[in-house]
C-alpha positions as a Python dict, from the first residue, in 0.01 Angstrom:
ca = {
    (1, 'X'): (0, 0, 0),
    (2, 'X'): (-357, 17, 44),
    (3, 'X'): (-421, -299, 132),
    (4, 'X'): (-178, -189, 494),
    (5, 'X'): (-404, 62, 578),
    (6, 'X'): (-686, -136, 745),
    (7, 'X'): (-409, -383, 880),
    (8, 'X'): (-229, -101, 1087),
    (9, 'X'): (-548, 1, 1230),
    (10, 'X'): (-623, -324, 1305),
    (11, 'X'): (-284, -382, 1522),
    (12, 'X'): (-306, -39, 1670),
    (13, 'X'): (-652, -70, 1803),
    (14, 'X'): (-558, -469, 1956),
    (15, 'X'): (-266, -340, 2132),
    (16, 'X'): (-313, -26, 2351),
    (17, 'X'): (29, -25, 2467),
    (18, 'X'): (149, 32, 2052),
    (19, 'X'): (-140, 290, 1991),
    (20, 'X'): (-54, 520, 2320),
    (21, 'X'): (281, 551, 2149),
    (22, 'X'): (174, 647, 1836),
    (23, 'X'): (7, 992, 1965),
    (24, 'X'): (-352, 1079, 1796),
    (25, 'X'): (-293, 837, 1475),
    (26, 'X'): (-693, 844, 1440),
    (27, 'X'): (-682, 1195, 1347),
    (28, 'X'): (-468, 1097, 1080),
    (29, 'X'): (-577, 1119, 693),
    (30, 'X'): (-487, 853, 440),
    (31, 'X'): (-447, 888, 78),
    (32, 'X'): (-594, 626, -218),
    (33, 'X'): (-279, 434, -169),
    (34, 'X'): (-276, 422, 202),
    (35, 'X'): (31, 697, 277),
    (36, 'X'): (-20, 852, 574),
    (37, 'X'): (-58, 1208, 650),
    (38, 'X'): (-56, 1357, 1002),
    (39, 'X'): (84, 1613, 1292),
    (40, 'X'): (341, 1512, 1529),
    (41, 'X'): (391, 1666, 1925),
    (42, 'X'): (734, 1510, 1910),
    (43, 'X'): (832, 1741, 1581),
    (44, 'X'): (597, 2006, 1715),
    (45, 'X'): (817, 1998, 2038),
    (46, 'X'): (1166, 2011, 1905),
    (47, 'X'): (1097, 2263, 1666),
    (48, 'X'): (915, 2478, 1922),
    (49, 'X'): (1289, 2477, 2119),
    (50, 'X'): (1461, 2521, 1807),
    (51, 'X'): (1229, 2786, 1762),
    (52, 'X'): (1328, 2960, 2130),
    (53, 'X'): (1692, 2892, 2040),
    (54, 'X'): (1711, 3112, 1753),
    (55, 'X'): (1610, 2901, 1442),
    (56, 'X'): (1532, 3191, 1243),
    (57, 'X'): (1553, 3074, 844),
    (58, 'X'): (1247, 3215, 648),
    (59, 'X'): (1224, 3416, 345),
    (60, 'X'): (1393, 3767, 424),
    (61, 'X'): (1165, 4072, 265),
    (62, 'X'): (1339, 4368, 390),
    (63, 'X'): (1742, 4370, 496),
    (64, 'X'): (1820, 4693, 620),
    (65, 'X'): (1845, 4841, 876),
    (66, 'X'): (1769, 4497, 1027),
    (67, 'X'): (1629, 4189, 846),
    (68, 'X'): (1291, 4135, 860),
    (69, 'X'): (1207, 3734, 822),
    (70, 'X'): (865, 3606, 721),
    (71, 'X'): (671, 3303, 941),
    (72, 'X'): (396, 3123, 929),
    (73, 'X'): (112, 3219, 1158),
    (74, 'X'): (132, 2945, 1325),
    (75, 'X'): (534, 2947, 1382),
    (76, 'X'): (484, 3307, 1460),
    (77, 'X'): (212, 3256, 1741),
    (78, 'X'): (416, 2950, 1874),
    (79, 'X'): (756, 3169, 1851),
    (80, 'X'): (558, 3414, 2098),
    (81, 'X'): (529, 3161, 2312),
    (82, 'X'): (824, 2978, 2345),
    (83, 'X'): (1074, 3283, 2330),
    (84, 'X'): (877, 3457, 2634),
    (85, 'X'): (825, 3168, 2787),
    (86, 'X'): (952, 2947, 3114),
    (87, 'X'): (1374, 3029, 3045),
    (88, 'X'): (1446, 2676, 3238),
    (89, 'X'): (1303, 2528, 2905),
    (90, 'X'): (1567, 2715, 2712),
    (91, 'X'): (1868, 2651, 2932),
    (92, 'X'): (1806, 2257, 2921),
    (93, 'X'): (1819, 2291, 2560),
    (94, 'X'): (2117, 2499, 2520),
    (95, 'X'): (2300, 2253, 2741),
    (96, 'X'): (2214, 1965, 2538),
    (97, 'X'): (2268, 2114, 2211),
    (98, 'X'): (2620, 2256, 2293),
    (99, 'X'): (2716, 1874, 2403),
    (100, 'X'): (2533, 1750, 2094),
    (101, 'X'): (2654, 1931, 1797),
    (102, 'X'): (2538, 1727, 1536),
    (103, 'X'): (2348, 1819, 1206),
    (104, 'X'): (1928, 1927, 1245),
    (105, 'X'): (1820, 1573, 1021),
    (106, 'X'): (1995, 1393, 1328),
    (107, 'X'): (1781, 1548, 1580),
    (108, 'X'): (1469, 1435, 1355),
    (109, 'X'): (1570, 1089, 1326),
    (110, 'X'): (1636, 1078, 1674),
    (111, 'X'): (1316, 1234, 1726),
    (112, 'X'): (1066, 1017, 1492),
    (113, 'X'): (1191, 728, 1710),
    (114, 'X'): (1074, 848, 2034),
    (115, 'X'): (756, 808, 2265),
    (116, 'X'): (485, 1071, 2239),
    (117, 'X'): (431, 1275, 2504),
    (118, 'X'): (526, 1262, 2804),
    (119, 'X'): (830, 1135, 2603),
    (120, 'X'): (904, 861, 2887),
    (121, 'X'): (1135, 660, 2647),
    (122, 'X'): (1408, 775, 2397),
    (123, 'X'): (1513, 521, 2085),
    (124, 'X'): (1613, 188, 2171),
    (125, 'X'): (1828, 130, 1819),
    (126, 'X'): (2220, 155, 1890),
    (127, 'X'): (2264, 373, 1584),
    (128, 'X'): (2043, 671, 1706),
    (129, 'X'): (2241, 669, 2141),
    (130, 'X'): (2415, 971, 2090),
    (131, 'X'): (2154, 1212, 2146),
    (132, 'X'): (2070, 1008, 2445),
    (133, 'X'): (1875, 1247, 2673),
    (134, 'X'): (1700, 1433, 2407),
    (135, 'X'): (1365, 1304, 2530),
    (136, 'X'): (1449, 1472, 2862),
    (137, 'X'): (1459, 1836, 2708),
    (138, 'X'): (1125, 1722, 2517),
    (139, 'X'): (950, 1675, 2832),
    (140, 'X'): (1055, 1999, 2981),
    (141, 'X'): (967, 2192, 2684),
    (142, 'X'): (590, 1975, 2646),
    (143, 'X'): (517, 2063, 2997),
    (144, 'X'): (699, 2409, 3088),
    (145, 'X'): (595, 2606, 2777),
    (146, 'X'): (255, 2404, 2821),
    (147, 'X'): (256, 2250, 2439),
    (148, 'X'): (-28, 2046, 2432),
    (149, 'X'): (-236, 2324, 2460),
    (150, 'X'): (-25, 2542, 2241),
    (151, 'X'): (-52, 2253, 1950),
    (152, 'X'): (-427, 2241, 2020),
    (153, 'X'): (-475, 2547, 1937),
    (154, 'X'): (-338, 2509, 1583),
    (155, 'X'): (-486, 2189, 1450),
    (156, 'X'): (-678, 2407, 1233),
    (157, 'X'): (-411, 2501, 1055),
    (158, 'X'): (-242, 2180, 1058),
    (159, 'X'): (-576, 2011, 916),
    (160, 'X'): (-589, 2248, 598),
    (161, 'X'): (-207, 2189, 518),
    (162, 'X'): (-265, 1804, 526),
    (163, 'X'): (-597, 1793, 339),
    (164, 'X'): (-422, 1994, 55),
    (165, 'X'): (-168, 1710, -9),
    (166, 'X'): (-434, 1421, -27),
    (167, 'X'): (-539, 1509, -420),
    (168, 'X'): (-165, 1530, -527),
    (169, 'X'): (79, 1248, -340),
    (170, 'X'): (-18, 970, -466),
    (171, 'X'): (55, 992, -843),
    (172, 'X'): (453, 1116, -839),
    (173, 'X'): (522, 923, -557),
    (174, 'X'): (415, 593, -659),
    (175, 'X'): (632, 677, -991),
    (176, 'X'): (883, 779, -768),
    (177, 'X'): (874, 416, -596),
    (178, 'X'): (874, 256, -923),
    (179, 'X'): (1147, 457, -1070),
    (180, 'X'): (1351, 371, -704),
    (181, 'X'): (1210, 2, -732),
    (182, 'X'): (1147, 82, -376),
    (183, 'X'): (976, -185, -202),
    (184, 'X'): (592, -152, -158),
    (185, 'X'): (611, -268, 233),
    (186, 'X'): (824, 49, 327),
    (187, 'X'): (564, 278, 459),
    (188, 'X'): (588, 655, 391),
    (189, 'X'): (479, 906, 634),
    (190, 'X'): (354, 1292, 558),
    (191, 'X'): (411, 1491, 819),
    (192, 'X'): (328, 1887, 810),
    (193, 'X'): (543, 2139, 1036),
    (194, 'X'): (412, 2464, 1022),
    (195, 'X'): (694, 2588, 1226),
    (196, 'X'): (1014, 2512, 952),
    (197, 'X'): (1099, 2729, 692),
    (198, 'X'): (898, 2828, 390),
    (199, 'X'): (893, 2488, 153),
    (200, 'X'): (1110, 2300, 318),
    (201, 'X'): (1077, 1970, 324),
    (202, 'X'): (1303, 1727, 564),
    (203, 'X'): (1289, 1324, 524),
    (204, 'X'): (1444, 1052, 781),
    (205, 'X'): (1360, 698, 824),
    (206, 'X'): (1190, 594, 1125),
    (207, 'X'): (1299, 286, 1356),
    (208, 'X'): (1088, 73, 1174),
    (209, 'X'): (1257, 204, 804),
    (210, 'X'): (932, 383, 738),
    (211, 'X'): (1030, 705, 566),
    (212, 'X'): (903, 1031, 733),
    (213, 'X'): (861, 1313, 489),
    (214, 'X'): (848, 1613, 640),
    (215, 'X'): (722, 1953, 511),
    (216, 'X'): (707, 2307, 591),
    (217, 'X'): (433, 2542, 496),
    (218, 'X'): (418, 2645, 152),
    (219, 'X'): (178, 2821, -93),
    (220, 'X'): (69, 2504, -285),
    (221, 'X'): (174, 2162, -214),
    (222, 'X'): (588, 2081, -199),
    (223, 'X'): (508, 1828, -438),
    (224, 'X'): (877, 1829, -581),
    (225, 'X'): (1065, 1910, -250),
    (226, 'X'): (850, 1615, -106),
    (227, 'X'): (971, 1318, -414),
    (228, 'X'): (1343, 1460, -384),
    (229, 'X'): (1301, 1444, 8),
    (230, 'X'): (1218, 1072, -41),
    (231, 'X'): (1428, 948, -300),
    (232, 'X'): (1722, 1132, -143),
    (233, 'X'): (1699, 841, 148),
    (234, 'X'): (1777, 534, -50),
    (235, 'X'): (1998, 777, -311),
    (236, 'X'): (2269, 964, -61),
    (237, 'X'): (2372, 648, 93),
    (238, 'X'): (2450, 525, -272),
    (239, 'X'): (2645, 842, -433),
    (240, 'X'): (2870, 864, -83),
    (241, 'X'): (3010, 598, -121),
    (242, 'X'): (3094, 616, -484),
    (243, 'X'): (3097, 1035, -537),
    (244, 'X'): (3490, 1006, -423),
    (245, 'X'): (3593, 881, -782),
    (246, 'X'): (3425, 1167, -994),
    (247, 'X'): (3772, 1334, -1098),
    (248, 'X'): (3570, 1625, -1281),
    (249, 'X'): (3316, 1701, -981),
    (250, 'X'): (3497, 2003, -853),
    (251, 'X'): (3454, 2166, -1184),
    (252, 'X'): (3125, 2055, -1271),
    (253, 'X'): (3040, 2202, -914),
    (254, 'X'): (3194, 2566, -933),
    (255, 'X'): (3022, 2598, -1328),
    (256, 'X'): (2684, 2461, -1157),
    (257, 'X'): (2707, 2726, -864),
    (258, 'X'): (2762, 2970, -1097),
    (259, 'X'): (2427, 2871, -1306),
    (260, 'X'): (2222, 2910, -1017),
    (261, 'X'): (2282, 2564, -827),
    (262, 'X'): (2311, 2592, -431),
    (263, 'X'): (2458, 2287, -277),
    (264, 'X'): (2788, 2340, -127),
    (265, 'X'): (2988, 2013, -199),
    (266, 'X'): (3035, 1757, -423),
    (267, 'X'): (2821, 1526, -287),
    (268, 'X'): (2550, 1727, -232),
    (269, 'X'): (2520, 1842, -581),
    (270, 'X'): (2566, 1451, -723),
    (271, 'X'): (2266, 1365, -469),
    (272, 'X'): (2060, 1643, -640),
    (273, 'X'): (2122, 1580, -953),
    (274, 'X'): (1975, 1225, -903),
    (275, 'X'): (1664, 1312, -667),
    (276, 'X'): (1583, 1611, -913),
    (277, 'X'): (1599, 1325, -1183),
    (278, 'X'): (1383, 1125, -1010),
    (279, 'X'): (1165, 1437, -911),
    (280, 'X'): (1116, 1558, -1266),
    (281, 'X'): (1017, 1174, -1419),
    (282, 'X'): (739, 1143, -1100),
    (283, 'X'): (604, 1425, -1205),
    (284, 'X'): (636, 1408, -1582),
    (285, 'X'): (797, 1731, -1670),
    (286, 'X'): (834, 1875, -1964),
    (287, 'X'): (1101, 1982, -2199),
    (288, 'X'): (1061, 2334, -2080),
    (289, 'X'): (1144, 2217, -1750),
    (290, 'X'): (1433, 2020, -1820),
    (291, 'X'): (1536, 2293, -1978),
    (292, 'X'): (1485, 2505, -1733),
    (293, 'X'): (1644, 2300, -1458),
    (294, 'X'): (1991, 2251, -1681),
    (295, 'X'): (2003, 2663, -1692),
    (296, 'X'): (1976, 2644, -1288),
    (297, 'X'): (2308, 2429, -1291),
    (298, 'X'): (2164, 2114, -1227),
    (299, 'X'): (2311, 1948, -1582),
    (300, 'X'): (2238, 1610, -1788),
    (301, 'X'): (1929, 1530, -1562),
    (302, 'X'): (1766, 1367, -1850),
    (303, 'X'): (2040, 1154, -1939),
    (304, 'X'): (2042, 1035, -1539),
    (305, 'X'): (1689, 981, -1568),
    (306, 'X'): (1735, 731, -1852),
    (307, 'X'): (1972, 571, -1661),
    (308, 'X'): (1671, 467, -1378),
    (309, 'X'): (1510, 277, -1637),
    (310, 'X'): (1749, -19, -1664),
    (311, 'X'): (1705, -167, -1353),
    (312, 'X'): (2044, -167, -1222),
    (313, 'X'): (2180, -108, -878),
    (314, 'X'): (2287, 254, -810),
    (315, 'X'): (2614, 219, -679),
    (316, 'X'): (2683, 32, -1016),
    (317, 'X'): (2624, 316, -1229),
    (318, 'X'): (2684, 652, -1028),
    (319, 'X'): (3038, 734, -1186),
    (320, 'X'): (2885, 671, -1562),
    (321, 'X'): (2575, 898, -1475),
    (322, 'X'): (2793, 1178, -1310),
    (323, 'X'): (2974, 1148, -1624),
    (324, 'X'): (2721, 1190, -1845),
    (325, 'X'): (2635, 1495, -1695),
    (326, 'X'): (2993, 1598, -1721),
    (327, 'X'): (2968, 1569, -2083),
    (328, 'X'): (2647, 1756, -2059),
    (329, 'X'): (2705, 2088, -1944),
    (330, 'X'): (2748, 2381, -2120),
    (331, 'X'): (3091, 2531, -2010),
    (332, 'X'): (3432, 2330, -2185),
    (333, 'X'): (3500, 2008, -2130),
    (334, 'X'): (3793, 1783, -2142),
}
């Protein structure tokens, strides 16, 4: 990957029409390997409406009599804002969203795909038309709430967040890669929003397949939510289509949930199990954390990880993995 670095820059700088599109990519840091880690207006902008629109998920430190919900600075100054600022914005947005009821991640893919500002061009792939329009309630928000200016104002912040992954990506991901036998021309993309939710991190391919990994603010670097994030892209696609013939999920699921485990579905619990897997062998865990992760619900993750190491195709071997962890768990098994 390093070897791109110089190349992109090279293409950017001969053709002005592709480097006006790609915002202020020269205030962008690179890691050893070449990954890429920057701001975005365009995810600055739609989470600034979702923001004004009531996206309120944060870490909750007092519940009664009302619950308080802990931001960022930075989301909180920008919450200020937006919420007290020009209502048009907020009416566009409401009318879009209530004809476009489709799940956050869709938004972002949609997003990623779009001119910067003045966001005078939506996607042009097929697959991404529904939210056609989206880049219309971008504009309004960039210029009624006055964004630009807002964002300015916060670089600092966004700078320090950035810098503080540069030490730490490279090493899991690359194992991460490797362990995926992801191709090495796929470009991955770190992008910091300071106005999600506490450590989350969000990842969706761009038009181009690069993969955008997305993170909220956190204490110390996501490093774990950030490998997950990125192996969940080439994983999910795999374990839907094969999850359906896992006769013992159900069970598996309601013994994991009651370990600790959060996901809400079958599938979403087989996806974890495999990015954790992949997570926890980037990052070279050790026994105490395996440990630790089976007590959370999240079962046989060690003998999924072995499974990585042959080589095979995914969808080959989903059903013997989720198996395997079947046969793992602690509660009875048939």
């Amino acid at each position: 990957m390093r070897a791109l670095v110089p190349a992109v820059a090279a293409a950017l700088l001969s053709t002005p029409a592709v480097a006006a599109s790609q915002g202020d990519w020269f205030a962008s840091l690179y890691t050893g390997e070449g990954v890429e880690l920057r701001n975005d207006e365009r995810i600055f902008a739609l989470f600034a409406i979702f923001n004004a629109m009531g996206f309120d998920q944060g870490p909750v430190t007092r519940k009664d009599p009302i619950p308080k919900v802990v931001y960022h600075p930075v989301r909180q100054a920008v919450r200020g804002r937006v919420i007290g600022g020009d209502p048009e914005v907020r009416k566009a947005a409401d009318a879009f969203f209530e004809s476009h009821q489709v799940p956050l991640r869709r938004y972002l893919g949609y997003v990623v795909a779009t001119a910067q500002p003045p966001f005078n061009a939506g996607p042009k792939s097929k697959d991404l038309q529904d939210l056609k329009g989206l880049e219309a309630v971008l504009q309004k928000a960039w210029t009624g709430w006055k964004l630009d200016e807002l964002m300015g104002q916060v670089q600092g912040d966004y700078r320090k967040a950035l810098k503080a992954y540069l030490p730490v990506l490279d090493g899991p991901l690359l194992k991460a890669r490797a362990t995926l036998k992801t191709p090495e021309t796929q470009e991955a993309l770190l992008v910091v929003n300071l106005l999600d939710a506490q450590d989350t991190v969000r990842a969706v391919a761009g038009d181009s397949g690069e993969a955008y990994l997305i993170v909220g603010p956190s204490e110390k670097p996501n490093v774990e939510g950030l490998v997950r994030e990125f192996a969940r892209l080439s994983i999910e696609p795999a374990v839907s289509k094969k999850v359906g013939g896992w006769a013992g999920g159900a069970v598996v699921l309601r013994e994991a949930q009651l370990a600790g485990a959060t996901e809400q579905n079958v599938q979403d619990y087989a996806t974890a199990l495999f990015t954790l897997a992949v997570a926890m062998k980037a990052m070279d865990a050790n026994d105490a954390a395996w440990d630790a992760a089976a007590n959370r619900g999240y079962f046989g993750l060690k003998s999924v990880a072995r499974m990585f190491e042959d080589g095979k195709p995914l969808e080959g071997w989903v059903i013997d993995a989720l198996q395997k962890v079947e046969a793992s768990r602690p509660g009875p098994k048939k």
